[in-house]
C-alpha positions as CSV (number, residue, x, y, z in Angstrom):
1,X,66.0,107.0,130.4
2,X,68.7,104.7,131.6
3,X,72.2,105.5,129.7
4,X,73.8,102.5,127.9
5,X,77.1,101.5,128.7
6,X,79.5,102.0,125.8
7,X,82.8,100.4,126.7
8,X,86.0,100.7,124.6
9,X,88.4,98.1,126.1
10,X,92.1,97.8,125.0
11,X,91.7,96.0,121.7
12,X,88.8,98.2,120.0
13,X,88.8,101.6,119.2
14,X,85.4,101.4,118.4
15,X,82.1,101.7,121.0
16,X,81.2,98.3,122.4
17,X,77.6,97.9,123.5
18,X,74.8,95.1,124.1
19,X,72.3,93.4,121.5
20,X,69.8,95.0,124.0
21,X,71.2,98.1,124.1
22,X,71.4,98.8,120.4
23,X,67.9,97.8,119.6
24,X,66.6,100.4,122.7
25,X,68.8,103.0,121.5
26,X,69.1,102.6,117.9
27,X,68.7,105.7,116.6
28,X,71.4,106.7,119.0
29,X,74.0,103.7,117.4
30,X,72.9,104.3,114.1
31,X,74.3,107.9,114.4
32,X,77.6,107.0,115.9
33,X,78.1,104.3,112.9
34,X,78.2,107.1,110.2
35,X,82.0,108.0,112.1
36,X,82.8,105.3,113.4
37,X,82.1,101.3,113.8
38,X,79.9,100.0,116.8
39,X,80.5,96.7,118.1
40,X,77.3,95.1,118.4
41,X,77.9,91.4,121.4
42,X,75.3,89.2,122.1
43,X,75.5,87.0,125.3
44,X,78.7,88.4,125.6
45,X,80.6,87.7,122.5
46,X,81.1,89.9,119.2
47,X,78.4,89.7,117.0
48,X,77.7,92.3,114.8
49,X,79.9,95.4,113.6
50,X,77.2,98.1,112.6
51,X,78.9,100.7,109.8
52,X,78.2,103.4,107.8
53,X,77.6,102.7,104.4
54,X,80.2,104.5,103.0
55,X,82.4,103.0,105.1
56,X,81.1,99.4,104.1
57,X,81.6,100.3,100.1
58,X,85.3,101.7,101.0
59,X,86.0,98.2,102.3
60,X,84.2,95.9,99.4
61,X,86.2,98.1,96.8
62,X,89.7,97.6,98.9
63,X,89.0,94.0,98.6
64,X,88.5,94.2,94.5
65,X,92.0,96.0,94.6
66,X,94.5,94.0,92.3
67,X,98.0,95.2,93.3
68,X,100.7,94.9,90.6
69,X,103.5,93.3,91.7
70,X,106.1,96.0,92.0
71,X,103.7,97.4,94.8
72,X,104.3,94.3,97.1
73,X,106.7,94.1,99.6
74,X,110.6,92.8,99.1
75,X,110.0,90.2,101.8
76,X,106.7,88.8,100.3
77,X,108.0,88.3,97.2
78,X,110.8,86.6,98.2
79,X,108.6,84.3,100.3
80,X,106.4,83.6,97.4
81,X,109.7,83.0,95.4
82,X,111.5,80.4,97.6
83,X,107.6,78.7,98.3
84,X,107.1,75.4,97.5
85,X,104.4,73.7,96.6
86,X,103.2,70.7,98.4
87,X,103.8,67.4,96.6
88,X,100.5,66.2,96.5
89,X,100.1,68.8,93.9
90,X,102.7,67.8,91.7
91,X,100.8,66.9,89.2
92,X,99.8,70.5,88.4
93,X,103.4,70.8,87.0
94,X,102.3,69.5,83.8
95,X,99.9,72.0,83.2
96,X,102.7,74.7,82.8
97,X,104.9,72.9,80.6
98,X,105.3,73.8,76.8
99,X,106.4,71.5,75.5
C-alpha cells in the first residue's frame, strides 16, 4: 500500500493531498478532518477543504454573529464614520430625511 503524500507548505497549517489521493484513502482523510481541515487540489490547484462537521456548524453560526457596535474596533468605526458614499448614490439621501 503506497503512502500518500501529505504536504503542509508555508501558508497552510492544514494536510495538503491529491483528488486521487483522497478518494484511495478516504477513510484515512475523513479521520484527520474530525481535528483538523484537509486540503483537497485537483490538477494542482485548491479545490476542496474537507471538515468536520462540527467544525463546519462553528463557522456557519460565526457568520450569523451580529456584533453590536461597541464591540468593533476604534479604527473601523472611525473609517466607517469619515466614509463617503459615492455620488452616484446620492439619491439615496432622500430616503433618510424627515422632513
Amino acid at each position: 500500500m503506497m503512502q500518500a503524500d501529505i504536504s503542509r507548505g508555508a501558508q497552510h497549517a492544514m494536510p495538503k493531498i491529491t483528488a486521487q489521493d483522497f478518494r484511495r484513502h478516504f477513510g484515512r482523510y475523513q479521520d484527520t478532518a474530525l481535528h483538523e481541515p484537509v486540503e483537497i487540489t485537483r490538477r494542482g490547484r485548491s479545490h476542496l477543504i474537507l471538515v468536520s462537521a462540527d467544525e463546519y456548524r462553528r463557522l456557519k453560526r460565526r457568520d450569523r454573529r451580529a456584533f453590536a457596535a461597541e464591540e468593533l474596533p476604534e479604527t473601523l468605526i472611525d473609517e466607517v464614520a469619515n466614509s463617503r458614499m459615492a455620488s452616484r448614490h446620492r439619491k439615496l439621501d432622500r430616503l433618510l430625511d424627515t422632513d
